[in-house]
KESEBA-397087 format. One line per field, with one value per atom (N, C-alpha, C): residue in one letter; atom name; residue number from 1; x, y, z. Coordinates in steps of 0.05 Angstrom, whole numbers, plus 32768, in hexadecimal, padded with zeros to 4 digits. Layout:
// KESEBA-397087
vofi = (a:...)
tidren = (CA:...)
torro = (NUM:...)
u = (X:...)
v = (Y:...)
w = (Z:...)
//
This chain:
// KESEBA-397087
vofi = (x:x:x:x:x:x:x:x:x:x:x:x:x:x:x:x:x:x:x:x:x:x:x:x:x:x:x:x:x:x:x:x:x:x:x:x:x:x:x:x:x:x:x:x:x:x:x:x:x:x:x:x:x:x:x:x:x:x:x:x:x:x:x:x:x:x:x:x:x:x:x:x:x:x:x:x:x:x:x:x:x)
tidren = (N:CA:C:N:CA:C:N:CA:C:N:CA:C:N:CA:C:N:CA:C:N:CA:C:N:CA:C:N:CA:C:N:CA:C:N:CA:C:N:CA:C:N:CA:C:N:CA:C:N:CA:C:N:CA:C:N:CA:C:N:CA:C:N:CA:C:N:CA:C:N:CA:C:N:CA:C:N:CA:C:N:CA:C:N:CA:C:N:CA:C:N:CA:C)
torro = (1:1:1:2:2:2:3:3:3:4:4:4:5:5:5:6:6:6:7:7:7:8:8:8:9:9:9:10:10:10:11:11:11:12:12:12:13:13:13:14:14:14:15:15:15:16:16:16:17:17:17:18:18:18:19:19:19:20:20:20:21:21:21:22:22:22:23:23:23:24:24:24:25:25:25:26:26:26:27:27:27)
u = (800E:7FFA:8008:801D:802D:8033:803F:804C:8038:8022:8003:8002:7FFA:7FF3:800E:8028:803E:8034:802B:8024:8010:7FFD:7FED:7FF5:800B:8010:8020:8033:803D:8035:801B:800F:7FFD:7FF4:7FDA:7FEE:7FF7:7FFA:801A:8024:8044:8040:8052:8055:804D:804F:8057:8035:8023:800B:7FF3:7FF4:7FDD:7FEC:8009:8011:800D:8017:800A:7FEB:7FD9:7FC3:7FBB:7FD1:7FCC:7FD9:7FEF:7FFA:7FE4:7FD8:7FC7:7FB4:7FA9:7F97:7F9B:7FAF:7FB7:7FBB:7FC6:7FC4:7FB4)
v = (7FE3:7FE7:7FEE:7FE3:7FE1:7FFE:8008:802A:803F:8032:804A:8046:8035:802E:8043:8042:8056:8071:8075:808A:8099:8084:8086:808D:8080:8083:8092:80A0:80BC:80D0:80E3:80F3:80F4:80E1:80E2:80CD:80B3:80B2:80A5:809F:808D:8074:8071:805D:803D:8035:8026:8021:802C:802F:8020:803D:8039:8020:8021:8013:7FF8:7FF1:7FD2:7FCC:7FDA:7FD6:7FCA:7FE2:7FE5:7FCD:7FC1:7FAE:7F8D:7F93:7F78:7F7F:7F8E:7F96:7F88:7F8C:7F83:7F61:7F5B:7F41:7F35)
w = (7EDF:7EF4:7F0E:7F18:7F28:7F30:7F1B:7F14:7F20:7F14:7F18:7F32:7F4B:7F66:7F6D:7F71:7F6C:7F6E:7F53:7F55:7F6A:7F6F:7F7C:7F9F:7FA5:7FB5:7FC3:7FB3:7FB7:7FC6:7FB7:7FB8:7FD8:7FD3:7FEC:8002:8007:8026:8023:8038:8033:801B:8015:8002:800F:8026:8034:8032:803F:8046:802D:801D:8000:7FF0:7FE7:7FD4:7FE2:8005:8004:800A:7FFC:7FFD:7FDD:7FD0:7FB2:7FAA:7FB6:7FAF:7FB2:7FCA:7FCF:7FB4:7FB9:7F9F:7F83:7F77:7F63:7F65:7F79:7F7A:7F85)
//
């Protein structure tokens, strides 16, 4: 799951941004 938010976060905004959103998300 971790990998995919990653992915996710590449594309569309800094890593820093979506992934610690994606990160609270998951947890």
């Amino acid at each position: 799951a971790l990998h995919l938010v990653v992915s996710e976060c590449k594309p569309k905004v800094k890593i820093v941004d979506l992934c610690e959103k994606g990160d609270a998300f998951i947890r």
